[in-house]
C-alpha positions in Angstrom: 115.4 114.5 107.3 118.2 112.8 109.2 118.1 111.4 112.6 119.2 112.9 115.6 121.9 110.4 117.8 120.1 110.9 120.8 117.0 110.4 119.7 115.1 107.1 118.7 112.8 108.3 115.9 113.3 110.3 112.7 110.1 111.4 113.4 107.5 111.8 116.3 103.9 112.6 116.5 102.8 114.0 119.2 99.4 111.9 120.0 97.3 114.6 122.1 98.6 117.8 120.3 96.5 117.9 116.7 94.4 120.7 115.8 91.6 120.2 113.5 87.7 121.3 114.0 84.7 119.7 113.0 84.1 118.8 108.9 81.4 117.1 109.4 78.8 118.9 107.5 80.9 118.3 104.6 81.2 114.5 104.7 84.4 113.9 107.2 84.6 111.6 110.1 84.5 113.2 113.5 87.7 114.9 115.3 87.8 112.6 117.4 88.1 109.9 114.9 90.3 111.5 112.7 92.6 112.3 115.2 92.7 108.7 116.3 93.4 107.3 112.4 96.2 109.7 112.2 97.8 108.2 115.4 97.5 104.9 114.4 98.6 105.2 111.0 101.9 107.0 112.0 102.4 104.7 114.7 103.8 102.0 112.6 105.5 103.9 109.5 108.8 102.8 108.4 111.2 103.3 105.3 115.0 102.1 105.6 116.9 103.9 108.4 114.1 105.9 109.7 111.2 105.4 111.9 107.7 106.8 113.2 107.2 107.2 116.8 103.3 108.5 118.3 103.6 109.7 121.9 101.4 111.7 124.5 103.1 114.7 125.6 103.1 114.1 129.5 105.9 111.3 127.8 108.0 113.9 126.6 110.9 116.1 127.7 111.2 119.7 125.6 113.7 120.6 128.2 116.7 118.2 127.1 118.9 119.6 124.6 
């Protein structure tokens, strides 16, 4: 993966846009709470040169190029 120069992160989660459904039957945490470990947990990865961003899409802009 390399890094776009206009862009801050080498990779970016977007925080309200995870699909999943309900597991619990079988054991899993709620939705709800999954989708808020995964959030979290990619929040603050980092390996040298690259970086994890999470962001709600009303933050972003899919129209600059």
């Amino acid at each position: 993966m390399t890094t776009l120069p206009d862009r801050p992160h080498t990779a970016l989660l977007v925080a309200d846009a995870h699909t999943t459904f309900d597991k619990t039957p079988w054991g899993a945490p709620k939705p709800d709470d999954v989708i808020a470990h995964t959030n979290l947990y990619w929040q603050y990865q980092q390996a040298p040169g690259r970086t994890a961003a999470v962001r709600p899409t009303a933050e972003l802009d899919f129209m600059s190029t």
